[in-house]
C-alpha positions in Angstrom: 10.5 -34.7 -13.6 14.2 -33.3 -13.9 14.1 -31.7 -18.1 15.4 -27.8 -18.9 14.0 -25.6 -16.6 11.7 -28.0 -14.4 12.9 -29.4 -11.3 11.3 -31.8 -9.0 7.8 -34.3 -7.8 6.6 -33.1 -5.4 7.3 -29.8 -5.2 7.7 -28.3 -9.1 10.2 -25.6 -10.0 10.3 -24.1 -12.8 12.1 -21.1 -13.4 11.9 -19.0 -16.4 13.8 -15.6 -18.1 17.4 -15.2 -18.3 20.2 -12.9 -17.2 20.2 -10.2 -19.9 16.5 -10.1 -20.4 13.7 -8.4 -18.6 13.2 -10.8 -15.9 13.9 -14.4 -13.7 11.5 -15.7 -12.3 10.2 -19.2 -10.8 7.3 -21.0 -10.1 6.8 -23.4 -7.5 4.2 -25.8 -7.1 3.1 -28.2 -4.6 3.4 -26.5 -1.7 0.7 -26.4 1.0 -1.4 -23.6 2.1 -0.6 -21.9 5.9 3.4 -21.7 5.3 5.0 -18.5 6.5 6.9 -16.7 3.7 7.7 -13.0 2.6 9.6 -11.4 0.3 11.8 -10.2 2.9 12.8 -14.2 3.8 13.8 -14.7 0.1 15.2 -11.6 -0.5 17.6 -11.8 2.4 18.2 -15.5 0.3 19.1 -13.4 -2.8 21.3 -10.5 -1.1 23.7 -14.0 0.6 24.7 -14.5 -3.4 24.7 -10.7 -4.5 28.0 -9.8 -6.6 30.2 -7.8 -5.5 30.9 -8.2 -1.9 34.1 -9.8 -2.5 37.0 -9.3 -5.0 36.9 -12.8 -6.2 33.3 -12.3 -7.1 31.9 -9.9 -10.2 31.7 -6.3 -9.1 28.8 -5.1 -11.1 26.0 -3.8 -8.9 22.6 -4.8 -9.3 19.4 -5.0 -6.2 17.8 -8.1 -7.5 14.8 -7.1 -5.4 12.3 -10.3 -5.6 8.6 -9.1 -6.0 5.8 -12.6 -5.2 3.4 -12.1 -7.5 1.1 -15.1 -6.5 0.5 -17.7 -4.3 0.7 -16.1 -1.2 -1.1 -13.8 0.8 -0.9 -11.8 4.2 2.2 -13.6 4.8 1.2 -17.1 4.0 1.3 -19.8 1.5 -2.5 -19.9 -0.2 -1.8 -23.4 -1.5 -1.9 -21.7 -5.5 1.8 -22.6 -7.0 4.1 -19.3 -5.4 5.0 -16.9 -8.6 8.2 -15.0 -7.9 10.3 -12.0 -10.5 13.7 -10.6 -10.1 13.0 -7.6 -13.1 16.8 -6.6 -14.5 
């Protein structure tokens, strides 16, 4: 699979909203129950690409504070494809 917003075999992204509206999110499926995650691991992902930290980036300020909505619970993959937002 490669079309639009999907991404990959055997593990399935496909991410959804856009910059000026209410939301980005992605789904992933395919991956296995038992993996450690939390928001904290993806959000120190998001705050690597956050603008403005450097002059040659944008400066506008915005959190982007990921929230999981499904697929994983008390820290760990449940095996349900993993739901993630970034609301704008």
């Amino acid at each position: 699979m490669g079309t639009g917003n999907i991404l990959g075999e055997r593990f399935v992204v496909v991410s959804f909203g856009e910059s000026h509206g209410r939301c980005v999110g992605v789904v992933i499926d395919g991956c296995p129950a038992g993996l450690e995650i939390s928001e904290e691991d993806i959000q120190m992902e998001l705050d690597r690409r956050r603008p403005g930290q450097s002059i040659l980036t944008t400066q506008r300020r915005e959190q982007d504070r990921v929230e999981i909505l499904s697929g994983v619970f008390n820290g760990r993959t449940t095996g349900a494809p993993i739901c993630m937002l970034v609301w704008n």
